[in-house]
MILOVEX-881804 format. One record per residue: x, y, z of N, C-alpha, C, O in turn; residue number from 1. Coordinates in nm, 2 decimals, always signed. Layout:
N
[[X Y Z] [X Y Z] [X Y Z] [X Y Z] NUM]
...
This chain:
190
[[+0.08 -0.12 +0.00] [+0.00 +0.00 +0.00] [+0.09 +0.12 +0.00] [+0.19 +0.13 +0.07] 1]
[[+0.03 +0.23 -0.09] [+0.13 +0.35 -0.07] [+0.07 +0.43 -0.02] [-0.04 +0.47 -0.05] 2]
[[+0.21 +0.49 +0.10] [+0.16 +0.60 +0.22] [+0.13 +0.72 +0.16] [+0.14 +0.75 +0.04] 3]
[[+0.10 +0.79 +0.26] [+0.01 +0.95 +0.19] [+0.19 +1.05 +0.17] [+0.22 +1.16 +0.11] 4]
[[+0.28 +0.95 +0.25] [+0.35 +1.06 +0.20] [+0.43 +1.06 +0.09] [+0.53 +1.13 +0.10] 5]
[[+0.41 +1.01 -0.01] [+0.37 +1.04 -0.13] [+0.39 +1.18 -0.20] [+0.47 +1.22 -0.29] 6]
[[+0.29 +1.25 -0.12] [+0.31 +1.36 -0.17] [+0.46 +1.46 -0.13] [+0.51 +1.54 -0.20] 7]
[[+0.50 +1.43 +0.00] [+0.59 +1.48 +0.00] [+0.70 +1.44 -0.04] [+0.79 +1.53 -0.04] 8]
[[+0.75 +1.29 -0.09] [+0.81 +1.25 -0.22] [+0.81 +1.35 -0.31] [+0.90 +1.43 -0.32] 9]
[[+0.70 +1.36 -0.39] [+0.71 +1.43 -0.50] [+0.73 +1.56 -0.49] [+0.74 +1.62 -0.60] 10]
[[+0.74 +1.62 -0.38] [+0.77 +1.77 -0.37] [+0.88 +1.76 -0.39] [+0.92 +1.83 -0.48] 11]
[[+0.97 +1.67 -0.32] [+1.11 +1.66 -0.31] [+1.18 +1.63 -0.46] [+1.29 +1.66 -0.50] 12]
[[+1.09 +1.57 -0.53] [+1.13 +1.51 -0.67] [+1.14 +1.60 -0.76] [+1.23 +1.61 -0.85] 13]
[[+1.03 +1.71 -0.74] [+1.02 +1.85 -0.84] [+1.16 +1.93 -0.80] [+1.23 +1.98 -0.89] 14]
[[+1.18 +1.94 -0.64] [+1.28 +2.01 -0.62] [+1.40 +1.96 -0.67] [+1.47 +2.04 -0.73] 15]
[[+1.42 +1.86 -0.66] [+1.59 +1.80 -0.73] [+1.57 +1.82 -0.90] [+1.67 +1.84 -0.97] 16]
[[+1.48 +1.82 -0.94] [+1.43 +1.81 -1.08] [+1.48 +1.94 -1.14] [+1.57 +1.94 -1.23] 17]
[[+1.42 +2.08 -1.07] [+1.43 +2.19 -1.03] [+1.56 +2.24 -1.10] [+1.58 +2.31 -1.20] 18]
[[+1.65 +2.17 -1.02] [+1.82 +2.21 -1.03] [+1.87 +2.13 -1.13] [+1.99 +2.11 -1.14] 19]
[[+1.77 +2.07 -1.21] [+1.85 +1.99 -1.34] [+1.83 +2.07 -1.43] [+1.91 +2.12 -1.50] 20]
[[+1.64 +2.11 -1.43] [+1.63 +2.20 -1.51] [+1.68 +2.37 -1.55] [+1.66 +2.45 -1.65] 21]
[[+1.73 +2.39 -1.44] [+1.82 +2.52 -1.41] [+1.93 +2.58 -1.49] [+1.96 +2.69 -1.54] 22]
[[+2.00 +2.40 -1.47] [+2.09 +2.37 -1.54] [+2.12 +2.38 -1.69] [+2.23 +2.41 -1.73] 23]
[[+2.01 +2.35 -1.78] [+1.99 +2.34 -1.88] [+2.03 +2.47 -1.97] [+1.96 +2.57 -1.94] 24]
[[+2.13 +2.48 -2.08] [+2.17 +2.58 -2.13] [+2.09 +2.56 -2.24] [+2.04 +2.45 -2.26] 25]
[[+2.05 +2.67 -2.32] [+1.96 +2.71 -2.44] [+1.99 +2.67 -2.57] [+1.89 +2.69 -2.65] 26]
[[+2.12 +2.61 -2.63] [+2.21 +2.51 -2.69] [+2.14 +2.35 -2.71] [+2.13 +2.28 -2.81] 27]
[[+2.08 +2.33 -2.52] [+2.03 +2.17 -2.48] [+1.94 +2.19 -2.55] [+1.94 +2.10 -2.64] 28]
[[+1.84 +2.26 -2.55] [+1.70 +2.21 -2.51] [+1.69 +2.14 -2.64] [+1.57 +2.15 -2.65] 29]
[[+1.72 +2.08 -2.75] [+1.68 +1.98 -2.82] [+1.78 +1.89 -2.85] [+1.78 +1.82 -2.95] 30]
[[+1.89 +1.87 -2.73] [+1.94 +1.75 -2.73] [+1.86 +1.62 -2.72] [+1.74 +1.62 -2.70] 31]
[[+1.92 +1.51 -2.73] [+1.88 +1.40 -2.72] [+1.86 +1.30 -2.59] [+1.96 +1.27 -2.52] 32]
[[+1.76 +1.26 -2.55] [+1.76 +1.24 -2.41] [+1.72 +1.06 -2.39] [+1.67 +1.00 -2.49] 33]
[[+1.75 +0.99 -2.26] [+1.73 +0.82 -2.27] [+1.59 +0.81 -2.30] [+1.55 +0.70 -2.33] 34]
[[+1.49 +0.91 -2.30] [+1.34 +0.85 -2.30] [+1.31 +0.92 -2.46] [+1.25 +1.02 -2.48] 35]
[[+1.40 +0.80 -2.57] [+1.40 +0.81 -2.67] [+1.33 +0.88 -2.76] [+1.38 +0.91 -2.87] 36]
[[+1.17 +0.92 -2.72] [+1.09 +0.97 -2.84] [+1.10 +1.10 -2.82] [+1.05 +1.16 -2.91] 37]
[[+1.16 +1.20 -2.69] [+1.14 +1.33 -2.62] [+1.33 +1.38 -2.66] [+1.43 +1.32 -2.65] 38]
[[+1.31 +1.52 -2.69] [+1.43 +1.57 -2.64] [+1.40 +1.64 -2.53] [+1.28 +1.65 -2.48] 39]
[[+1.51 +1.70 -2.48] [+1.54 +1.80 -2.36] [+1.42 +1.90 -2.31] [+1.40 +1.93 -2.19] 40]
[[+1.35 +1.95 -2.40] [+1.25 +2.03 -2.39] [+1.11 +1.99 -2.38] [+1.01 +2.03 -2.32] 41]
[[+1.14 +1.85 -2.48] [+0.98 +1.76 -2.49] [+0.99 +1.73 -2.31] [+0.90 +1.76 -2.23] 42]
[[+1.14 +1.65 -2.26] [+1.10 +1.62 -2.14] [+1.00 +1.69 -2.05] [+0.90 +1.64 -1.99] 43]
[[+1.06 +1.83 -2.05] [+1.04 +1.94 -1.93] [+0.91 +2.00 -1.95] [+0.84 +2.05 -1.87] 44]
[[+0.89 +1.97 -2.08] [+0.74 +2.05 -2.11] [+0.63 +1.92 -2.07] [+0.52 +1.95 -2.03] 45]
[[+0.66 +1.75 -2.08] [+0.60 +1.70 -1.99] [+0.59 +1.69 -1.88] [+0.47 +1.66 -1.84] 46]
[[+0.67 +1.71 -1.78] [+0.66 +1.73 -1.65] [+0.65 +1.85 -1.59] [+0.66 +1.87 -1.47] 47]
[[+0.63 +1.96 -1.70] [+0.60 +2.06 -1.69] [+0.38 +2.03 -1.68] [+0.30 +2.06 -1.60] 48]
[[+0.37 +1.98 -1.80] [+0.20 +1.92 -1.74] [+0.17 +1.83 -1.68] [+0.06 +1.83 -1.64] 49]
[[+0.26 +1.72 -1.63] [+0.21 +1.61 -1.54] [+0.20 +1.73 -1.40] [+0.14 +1.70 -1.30] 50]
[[+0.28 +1.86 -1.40] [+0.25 +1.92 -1.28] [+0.11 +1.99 -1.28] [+0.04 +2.02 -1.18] 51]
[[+0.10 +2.02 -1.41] [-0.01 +2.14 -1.42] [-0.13 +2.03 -1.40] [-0.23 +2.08 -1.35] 52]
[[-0.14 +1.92 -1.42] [-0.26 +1.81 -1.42] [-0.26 +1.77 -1.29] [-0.37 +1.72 -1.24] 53]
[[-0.15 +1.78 -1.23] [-0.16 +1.71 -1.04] [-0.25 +1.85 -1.02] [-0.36 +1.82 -0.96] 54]
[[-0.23 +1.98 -1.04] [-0.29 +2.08 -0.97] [-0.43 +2.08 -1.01] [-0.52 +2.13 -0.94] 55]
[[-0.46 +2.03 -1.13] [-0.61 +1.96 -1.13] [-0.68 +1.87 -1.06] [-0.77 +1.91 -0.97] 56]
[[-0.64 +1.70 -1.10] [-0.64 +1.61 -1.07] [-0.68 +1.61 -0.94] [-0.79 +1.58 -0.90] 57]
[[-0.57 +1.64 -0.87] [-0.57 +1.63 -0.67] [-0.71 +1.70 -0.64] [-0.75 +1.66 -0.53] 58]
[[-0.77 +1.76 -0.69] [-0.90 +1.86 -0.67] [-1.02 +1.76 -0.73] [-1.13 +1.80 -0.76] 59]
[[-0.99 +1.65 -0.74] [-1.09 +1.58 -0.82] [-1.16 +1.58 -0.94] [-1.27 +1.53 -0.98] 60]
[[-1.06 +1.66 -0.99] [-1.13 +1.66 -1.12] [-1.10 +1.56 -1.23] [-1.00 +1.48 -1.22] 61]
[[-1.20 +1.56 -1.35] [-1.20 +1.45 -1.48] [-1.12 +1.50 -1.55] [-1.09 +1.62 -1.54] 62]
[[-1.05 +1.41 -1.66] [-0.95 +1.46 -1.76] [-1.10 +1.54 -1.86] [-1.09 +1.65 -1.92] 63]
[[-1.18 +1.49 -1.86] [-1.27 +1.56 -1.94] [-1.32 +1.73 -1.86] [-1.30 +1.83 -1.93] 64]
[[-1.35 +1.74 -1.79] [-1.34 +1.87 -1.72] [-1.24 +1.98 -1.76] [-1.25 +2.10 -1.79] 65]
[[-1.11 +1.85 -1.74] [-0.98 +1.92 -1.74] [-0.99 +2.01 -1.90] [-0.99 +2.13 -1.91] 66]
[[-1.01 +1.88 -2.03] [-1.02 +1.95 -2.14] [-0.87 +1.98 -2.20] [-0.78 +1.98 -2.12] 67]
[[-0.85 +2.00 -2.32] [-0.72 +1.99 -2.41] [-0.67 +2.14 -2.36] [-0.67 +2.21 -2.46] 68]
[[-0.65 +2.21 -2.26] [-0.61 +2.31 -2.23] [-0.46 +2.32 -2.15] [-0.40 +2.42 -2.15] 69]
[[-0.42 +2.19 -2.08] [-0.28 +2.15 -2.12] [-0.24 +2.08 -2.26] [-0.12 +2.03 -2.26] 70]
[[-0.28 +2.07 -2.32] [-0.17 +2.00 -2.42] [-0.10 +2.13 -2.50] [-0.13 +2.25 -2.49] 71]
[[-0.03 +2.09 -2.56] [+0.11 +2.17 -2.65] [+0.20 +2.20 -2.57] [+0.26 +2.13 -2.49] 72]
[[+0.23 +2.37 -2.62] [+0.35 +2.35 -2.55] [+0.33 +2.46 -2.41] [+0.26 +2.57 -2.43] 73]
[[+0.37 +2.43 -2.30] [+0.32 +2.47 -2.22] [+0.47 +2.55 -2.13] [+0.46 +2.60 -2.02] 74]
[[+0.60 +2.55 -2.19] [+0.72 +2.56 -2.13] [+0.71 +2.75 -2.21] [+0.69 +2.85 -2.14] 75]
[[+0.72 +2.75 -2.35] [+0.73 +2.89 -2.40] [+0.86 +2.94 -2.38] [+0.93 +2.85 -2.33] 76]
[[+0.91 +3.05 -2.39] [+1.05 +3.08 -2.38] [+1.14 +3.06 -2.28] [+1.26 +3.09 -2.29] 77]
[[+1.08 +3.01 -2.16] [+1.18 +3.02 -2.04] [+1.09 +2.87 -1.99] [+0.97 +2.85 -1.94] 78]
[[+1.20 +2.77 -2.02] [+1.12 +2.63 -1.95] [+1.18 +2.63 -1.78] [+1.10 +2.58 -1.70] 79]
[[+1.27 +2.67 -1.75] [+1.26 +2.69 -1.64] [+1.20 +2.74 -1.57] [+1.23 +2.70 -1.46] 80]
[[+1.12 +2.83 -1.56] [+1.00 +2.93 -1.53] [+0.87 +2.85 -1.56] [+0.80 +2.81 -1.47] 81]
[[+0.85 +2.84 -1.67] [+0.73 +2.73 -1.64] [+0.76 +2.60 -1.59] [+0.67 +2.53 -1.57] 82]
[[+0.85 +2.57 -1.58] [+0.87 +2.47 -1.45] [+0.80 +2.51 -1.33] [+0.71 +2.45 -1.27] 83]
[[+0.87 +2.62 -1.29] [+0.88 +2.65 -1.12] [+0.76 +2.71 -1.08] [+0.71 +2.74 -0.96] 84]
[[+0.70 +2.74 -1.26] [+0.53 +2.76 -1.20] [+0.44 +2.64 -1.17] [+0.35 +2.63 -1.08] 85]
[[+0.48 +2.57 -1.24] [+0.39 +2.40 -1.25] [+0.39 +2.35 -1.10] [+0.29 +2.33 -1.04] 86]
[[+0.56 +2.33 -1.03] [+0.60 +2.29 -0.92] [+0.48 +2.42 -0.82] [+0.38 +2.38 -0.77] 87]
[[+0.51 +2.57 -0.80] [+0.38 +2.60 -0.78] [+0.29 +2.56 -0.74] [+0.27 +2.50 -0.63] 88]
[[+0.22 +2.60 -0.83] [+0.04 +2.51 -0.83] [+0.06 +2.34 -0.83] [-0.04 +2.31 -0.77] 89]
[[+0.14 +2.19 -0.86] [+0.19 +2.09 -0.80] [+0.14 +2.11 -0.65] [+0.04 +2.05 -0.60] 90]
[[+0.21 +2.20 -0.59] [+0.26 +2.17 -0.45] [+0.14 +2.24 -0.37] [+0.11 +2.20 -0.26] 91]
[[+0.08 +2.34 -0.44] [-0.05 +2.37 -0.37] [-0.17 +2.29 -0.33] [-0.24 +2.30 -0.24] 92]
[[-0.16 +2.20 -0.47] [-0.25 +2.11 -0.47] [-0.23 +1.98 -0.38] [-0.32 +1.94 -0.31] 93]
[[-0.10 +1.92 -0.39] [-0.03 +1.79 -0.26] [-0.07 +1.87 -0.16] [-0.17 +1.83 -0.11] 94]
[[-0.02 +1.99 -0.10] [-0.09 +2.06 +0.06] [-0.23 +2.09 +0.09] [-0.28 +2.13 +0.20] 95]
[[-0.33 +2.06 -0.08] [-0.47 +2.09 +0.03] [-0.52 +1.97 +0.09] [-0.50 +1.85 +0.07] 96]
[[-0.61 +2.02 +0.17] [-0.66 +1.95 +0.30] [-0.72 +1.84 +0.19] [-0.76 +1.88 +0.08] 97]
[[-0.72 +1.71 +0.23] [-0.78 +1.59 +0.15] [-0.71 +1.55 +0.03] [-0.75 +1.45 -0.02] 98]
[[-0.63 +1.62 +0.00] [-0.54 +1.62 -0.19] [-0.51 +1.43 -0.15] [-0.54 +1.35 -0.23] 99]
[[-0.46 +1.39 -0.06] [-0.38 +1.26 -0.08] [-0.52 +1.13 -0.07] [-0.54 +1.01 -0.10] 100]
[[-0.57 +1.21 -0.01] [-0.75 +1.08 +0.00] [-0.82 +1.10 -0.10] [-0.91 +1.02 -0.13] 101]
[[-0.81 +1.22 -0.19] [-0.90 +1.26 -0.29] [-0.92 +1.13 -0.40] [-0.81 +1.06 -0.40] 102]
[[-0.99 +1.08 -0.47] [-1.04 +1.00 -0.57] [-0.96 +1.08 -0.75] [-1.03 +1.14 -0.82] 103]
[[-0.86 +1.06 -0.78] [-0.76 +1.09 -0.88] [-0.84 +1.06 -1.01] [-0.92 +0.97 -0.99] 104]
[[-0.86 +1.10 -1.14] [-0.91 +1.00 -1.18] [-0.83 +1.01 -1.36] [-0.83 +1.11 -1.43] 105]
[[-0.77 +0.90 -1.38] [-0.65 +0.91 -1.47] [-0.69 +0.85 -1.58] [-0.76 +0.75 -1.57] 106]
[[-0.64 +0.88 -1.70] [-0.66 +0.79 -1.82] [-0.69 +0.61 -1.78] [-0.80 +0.55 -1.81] 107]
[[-0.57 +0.54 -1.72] [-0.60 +0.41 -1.67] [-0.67 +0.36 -1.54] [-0.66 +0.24 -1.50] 108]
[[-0.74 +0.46 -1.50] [-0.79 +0.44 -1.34] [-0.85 +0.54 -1.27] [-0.85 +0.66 -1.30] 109]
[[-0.90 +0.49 -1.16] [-0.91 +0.59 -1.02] [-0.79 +0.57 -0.96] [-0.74 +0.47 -0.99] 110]
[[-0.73 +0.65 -0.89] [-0.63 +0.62 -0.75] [-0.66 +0.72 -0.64] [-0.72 +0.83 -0.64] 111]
[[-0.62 +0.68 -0.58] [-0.58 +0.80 -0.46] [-0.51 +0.89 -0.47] [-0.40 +0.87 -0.52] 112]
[[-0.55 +0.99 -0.42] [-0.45 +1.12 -0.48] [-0.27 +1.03 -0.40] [-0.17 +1.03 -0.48] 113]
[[-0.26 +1.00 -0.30] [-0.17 +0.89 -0.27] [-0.08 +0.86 -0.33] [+0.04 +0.88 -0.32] 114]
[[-0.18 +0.76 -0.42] [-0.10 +0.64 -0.53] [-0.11 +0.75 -0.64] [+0.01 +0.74 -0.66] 115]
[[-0.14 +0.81 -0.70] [-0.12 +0.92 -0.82] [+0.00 +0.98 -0.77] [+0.10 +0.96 -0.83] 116]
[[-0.01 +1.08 -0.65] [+0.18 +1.12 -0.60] [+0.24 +1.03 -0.64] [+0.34 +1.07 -0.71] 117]
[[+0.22 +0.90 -0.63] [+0.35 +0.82 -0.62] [+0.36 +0.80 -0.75] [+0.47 +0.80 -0.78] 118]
[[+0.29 +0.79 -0.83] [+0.33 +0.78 -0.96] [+0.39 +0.89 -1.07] [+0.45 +0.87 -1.18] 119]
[[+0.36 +1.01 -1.02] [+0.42 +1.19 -1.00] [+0.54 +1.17 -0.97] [+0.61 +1.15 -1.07] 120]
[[+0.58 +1.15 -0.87] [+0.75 +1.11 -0.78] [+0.83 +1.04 -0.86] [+0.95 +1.07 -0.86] 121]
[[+0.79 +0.93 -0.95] [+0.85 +0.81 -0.99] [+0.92 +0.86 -1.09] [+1.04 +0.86 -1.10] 122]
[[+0.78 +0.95 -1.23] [+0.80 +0.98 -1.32] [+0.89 +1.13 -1.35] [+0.95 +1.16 -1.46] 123]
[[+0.88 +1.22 -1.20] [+0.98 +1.36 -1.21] [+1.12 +1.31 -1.18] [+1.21 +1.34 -1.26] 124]
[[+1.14 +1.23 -1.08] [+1.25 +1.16 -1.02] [+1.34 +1.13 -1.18] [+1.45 +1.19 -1.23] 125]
[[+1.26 +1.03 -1.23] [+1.32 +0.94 -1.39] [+1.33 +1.06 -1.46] [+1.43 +1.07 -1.52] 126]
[[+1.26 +1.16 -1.47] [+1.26 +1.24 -1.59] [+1.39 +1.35 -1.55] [+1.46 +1.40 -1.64] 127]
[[+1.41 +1.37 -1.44] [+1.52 +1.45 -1.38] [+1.59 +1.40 -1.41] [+1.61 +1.44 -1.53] 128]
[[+1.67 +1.29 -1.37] [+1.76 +1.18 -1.47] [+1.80 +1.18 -1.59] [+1.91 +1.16 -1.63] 129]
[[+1.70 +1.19 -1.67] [+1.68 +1.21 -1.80] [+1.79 +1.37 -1.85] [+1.90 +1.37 -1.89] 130]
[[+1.72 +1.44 -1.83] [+1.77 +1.56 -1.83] [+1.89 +1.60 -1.80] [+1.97 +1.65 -1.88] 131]
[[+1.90 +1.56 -1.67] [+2.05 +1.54 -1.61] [+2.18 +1.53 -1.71] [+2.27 +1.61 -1.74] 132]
[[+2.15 +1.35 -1.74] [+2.21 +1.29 -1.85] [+2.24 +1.35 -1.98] [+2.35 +1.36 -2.04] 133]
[[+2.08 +1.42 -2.04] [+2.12 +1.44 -2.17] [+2.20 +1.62 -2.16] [+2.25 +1.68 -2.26] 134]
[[+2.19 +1.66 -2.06] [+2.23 +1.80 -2.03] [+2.42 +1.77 -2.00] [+2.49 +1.86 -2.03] 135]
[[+2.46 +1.67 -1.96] [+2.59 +1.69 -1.89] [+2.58 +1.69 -1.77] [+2.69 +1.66 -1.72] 136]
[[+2.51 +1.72 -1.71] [+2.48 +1.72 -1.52] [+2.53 +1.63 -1.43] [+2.58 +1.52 -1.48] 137]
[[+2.54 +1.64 -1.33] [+2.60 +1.53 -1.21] [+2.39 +1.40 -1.26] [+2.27 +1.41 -1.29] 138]
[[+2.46 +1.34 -1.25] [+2.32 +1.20 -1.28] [+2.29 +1.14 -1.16] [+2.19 +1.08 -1.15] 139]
[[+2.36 +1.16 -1.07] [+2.34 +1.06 -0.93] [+2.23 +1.11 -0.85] [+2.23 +1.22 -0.80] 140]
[[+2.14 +1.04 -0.85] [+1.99 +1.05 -0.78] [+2.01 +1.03 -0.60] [+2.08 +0.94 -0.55] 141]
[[+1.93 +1.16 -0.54] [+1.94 +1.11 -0.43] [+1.90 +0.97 -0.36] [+1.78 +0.94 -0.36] 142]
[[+2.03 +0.89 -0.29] [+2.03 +0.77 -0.26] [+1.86 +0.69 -0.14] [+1.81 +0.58 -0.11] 143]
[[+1.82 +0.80 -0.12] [+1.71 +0.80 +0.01] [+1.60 +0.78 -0.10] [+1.53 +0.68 -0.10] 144]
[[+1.61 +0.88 -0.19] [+1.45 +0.92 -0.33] [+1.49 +0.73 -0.38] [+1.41 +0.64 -0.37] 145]
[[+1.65 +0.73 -0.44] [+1.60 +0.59 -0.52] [+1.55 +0.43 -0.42] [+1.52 +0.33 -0.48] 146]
[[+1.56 +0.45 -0.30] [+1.57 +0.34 -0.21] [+1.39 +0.35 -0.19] [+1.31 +0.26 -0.17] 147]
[[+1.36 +0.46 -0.20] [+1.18 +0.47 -0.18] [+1.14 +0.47 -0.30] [+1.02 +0.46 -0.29] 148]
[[+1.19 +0.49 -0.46] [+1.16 +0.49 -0.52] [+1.13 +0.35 -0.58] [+1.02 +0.33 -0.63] 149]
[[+1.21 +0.26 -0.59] [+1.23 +0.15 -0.66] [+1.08 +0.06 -0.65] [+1.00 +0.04 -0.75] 150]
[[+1.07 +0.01 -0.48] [+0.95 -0.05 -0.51] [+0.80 +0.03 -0.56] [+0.69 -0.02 -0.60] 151]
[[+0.82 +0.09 -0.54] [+0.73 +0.21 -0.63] [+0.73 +0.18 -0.78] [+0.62 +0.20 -0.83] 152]
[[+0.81 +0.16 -0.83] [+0.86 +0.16 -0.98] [+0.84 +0.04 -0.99] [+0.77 -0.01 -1.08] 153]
[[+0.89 -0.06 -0.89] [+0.81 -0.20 -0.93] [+0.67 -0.22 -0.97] [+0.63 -0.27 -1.07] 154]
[[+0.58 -0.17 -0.86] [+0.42 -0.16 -0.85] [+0.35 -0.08 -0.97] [+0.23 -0.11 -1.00] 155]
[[+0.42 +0.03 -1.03] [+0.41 +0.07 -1.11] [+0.40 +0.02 -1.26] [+0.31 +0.04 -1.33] 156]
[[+0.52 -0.04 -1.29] [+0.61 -0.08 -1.34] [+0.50 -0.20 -1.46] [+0.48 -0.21 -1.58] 157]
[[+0.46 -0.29 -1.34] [+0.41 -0.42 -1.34] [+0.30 -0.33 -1.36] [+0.36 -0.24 -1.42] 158]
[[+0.21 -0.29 -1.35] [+0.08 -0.22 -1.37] [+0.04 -0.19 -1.51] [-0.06 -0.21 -1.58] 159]
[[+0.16 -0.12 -1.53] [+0.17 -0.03 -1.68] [+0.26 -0.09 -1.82] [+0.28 -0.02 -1.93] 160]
[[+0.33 -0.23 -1.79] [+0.44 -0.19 -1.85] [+0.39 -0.20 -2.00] [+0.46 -0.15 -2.09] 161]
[[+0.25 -0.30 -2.04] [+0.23 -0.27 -2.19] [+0.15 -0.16 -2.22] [+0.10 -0.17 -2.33] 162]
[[+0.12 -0.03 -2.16] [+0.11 +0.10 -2.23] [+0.18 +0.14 -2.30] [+0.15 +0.21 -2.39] 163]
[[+0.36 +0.10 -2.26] [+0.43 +0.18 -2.38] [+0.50 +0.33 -2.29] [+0.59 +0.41 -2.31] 164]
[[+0.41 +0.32 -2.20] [+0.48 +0.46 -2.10] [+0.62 +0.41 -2.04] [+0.64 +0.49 -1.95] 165]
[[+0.67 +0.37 -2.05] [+0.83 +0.31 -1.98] [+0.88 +0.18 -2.09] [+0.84 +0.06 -2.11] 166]
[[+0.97 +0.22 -2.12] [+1.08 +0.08 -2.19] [+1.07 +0.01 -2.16] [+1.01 +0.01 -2.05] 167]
[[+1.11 -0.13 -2.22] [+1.09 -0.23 -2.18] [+1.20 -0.26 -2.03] [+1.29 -0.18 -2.04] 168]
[[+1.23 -0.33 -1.91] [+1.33 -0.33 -1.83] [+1.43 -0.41 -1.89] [+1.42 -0.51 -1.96] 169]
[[+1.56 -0.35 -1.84] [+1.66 -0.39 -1.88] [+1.77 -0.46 -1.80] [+1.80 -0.42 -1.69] 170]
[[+1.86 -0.63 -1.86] [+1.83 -0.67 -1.71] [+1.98 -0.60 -1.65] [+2.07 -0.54 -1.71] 171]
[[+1.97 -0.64 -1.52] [+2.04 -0.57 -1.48] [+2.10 -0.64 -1.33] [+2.02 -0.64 -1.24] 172]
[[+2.22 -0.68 -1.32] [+2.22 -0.74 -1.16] [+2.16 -0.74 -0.99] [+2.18 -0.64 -0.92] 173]
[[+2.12 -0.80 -0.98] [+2.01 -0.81 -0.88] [+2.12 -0.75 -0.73] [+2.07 -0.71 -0.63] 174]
[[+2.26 -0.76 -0.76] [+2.34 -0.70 -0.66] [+2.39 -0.55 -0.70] [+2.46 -0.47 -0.63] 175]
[[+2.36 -0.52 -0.82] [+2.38 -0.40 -0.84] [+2.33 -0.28 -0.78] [+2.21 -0.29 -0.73] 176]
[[+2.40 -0.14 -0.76] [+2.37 -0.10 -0.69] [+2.19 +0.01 -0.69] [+2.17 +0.04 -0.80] 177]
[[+2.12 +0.05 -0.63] [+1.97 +0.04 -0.62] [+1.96 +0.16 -0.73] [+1.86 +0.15 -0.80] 178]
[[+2.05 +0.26 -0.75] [+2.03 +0.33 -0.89] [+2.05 +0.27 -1.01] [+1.98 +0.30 -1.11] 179]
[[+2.13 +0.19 -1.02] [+2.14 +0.13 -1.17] [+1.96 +0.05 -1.19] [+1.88 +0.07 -1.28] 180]
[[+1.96 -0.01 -1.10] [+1.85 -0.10 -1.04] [+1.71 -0.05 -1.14] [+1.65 -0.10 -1.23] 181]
[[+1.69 +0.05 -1.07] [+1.58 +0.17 -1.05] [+1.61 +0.19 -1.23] [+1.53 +0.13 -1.31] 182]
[[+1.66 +0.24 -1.26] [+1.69 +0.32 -1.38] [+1.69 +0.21 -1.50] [+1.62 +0.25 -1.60] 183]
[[+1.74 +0.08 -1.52] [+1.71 -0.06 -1.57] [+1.53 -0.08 -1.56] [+1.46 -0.07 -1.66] 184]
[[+1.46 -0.09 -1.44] [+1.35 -0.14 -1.46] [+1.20 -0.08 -1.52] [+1.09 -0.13 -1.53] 185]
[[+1.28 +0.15 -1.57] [+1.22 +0.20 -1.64] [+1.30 +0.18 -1.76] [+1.35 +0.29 -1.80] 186]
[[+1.34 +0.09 -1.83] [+1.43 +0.12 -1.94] [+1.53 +0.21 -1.97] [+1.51 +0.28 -2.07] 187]
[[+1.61 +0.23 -1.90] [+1.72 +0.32 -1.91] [+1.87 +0.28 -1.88] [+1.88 +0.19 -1.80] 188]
[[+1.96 +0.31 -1.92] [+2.09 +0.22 -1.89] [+2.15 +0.35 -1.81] [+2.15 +0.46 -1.85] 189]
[[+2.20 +0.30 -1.66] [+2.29 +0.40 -1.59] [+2.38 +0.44 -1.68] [+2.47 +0.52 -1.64] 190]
């Protein structure tokens, strides 16, 4: 079962995220990145809406409600800025009263606003990585985020993996260490 704090996972995920996307010189943004179909920009401009959709979502709302008003491009000239607006409204929505009991309701499901954080967390965490990587950045994930992340990414993992939303897993030594781990079982090679 996943705990409510979740949400404060994913606060912490946006924040490390944060400092990758900071990082990003104006040169990157259409570098090439491990989550093959996305460059540098495509990344940020998705987790730039998976933020703007938690600040829905968490409120109970329908993707139909919601309406094609996130889609495109939602970064505009300064993707770090619309980052740190998304994180914003994200984190307003994890702090309101009921956000983690709330009834989520997602293309594949209901969840709890809870188990939706945790799937928020999983996806900023990997996508920071991403970025990281295709930018030049230090890559090393905080060791605490990947040790709570993994089985998370398992449960996840196994839930979704014929959507097509995550690579196939790649294998990877079962003594290896919990970041290569983690980063293998969304398809990605450390």
């Amino acid at each position: 079962m996943i705990s409510p704090t979740t949400g404060e996972l994913y606060m912490t995920a946006m924040e490390a995220t944060s400092r990758c996307i900071d990082g990003i010189r104006a040169e990157q943004l259409h570098a090439a990145t491990p989550c093959a179909e996305w460059d540098v920009q495509q990344v940020v401009n998705h987790i730039v809406g998976e933020n703007l959709w938690a600040a829905e979502l968490l409120q109970g709302k329908t993707i139909a409600q919601v309406g094609t008003r996130l889609d495109g491009d939602l970064t505009g000239d300064d993707a770090a800025a619309a980052y740190r607006e998304s994180v914003r409204a994200a984190t307003d929505a994890v702090n309101a009263p009921g956000a983690m009991e709330t009834t989520c309701h997602l293309s594949f499901g209901d969840f709890s606003g809870a188990g939706y954080a945790a799937q928020l967390f999983m996806d900023t965490l990997i996508h920071g990585w991403d970025i990281a990587t295709a930018t030049g950045q230090d890559t090393r994930l905080d060791p605490r985020l990947v040790a709570v992340c993994l089985p998370i990414a398992q449960e996840i993992t196994t839930m979704t993996r014929g959507s097509g939303a995550f690579g196939d897993a790649l294998p990877v030594s079962e003594e290896a260490d919990p970041q290569p781990r983690l980063l293998a079982l969304v398809g990605r090679h450390a």
